[in-house]
C-alpha positions in Angstrom: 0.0 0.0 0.0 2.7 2.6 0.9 3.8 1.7 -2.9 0.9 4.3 -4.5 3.3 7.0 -2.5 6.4 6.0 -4.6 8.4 9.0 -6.2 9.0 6.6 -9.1 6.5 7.9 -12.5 7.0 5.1 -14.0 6.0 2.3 -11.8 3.0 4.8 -9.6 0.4 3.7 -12.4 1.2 0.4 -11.7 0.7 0.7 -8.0 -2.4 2.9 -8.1 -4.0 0.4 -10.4 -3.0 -2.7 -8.4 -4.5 -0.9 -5.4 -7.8 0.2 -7.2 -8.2 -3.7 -8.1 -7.3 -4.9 -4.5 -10.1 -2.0 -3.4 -12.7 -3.8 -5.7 -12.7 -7.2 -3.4 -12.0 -5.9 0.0 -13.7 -6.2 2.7 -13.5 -5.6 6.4 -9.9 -4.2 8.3 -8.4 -4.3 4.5 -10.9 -2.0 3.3 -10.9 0.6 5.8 -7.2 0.6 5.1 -7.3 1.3 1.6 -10.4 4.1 2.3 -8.1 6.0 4.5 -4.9 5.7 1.9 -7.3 6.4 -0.7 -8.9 9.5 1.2 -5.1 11.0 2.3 -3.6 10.5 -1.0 -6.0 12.5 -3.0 -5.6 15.3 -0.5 -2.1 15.2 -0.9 -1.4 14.0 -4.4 -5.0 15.0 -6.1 -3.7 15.5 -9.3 -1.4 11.9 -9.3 -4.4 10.2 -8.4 -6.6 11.8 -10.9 -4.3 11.6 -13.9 -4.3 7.7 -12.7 -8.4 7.8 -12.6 -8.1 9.5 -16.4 -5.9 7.1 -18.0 -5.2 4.0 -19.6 -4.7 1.7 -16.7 -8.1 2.8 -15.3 -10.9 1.2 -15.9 -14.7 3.2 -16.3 -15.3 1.8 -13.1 -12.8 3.5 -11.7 -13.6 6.0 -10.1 -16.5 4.2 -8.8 -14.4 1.7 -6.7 -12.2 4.9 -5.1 -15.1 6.4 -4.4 -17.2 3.7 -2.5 -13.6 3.0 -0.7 -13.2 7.2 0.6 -16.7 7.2 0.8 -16.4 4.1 3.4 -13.4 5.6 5.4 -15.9 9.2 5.8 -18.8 6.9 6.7 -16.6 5.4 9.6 -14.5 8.2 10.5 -17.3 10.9 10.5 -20.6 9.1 11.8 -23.2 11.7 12.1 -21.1 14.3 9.8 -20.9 12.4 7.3 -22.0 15.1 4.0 -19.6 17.8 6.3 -16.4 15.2 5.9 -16.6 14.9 2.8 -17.1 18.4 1.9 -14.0 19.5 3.8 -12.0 16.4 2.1 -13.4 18.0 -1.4 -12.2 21.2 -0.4 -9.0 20.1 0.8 -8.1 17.8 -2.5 -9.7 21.2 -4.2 -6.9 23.4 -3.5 -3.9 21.5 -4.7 -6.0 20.0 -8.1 -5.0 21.6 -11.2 -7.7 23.4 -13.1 -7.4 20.4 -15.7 -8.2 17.6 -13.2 -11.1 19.6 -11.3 -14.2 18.2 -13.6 -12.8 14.2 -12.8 -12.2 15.6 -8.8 -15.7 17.2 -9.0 -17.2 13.8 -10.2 -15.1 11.4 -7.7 -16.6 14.1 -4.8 -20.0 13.6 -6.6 -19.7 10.1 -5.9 -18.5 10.3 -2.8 -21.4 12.3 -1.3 -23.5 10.2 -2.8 -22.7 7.8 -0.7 -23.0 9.6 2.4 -26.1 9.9 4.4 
């Protein structure tokens, strides 16, 4: 998991795409770890994670898996605030997203709320 953090352009697709397949099956402790990787990388690397979502390693599903998996870690982390979390995630992803990847971060967010109550 630490391996979607790598400095290394060449190989990050390859991690972020192994980890967005691992996301589809998990369940349980597993999950909740890849919702809170999920959640902190795209608040720290938005625009690494989005050119992943965009591209040809990614499948049209997804950003539908990453967002049921950040949507999962918000549900647990922020029971009650749920549409609030995610909001401020949005927000803080927001600021360090290039104006080119803010449509796919606006969808992923979309997504995401939707899945909050």
């Amino acid at each position: 998991l630490d391996s979607i953090s790598t400095k290394n352009a060449e190989t990050r697709p390859f991690y972020l795409f192994l980890t967005t397949q691992i996301m589809k099956d998990s369940d349980g402790a597993l999950s909740e770890e890849l919702g809170l990787r999920a959640k902190k990388y795209l608040e720290q690397h938005p625009d690494l994670a989005l050119i992943f979502l965009q591209g040809n390693l990614a499948s049209s599903t997804s950003i539908s898996i990453w967002a049921k998996s950040i949507a999962g870690e918000i549900n647990i982390d922020c029971e009650g605030e749920e549409k609030q979390c995610a909001k401020q995630w949005y927000d803080k992803a927001n600021k360090k997203t290039s104006t080119k990847n803010k449509q796919t971060l606006t969808e992923l967010y979309r997504q995401v709320s939707a899945r909050c109550p």
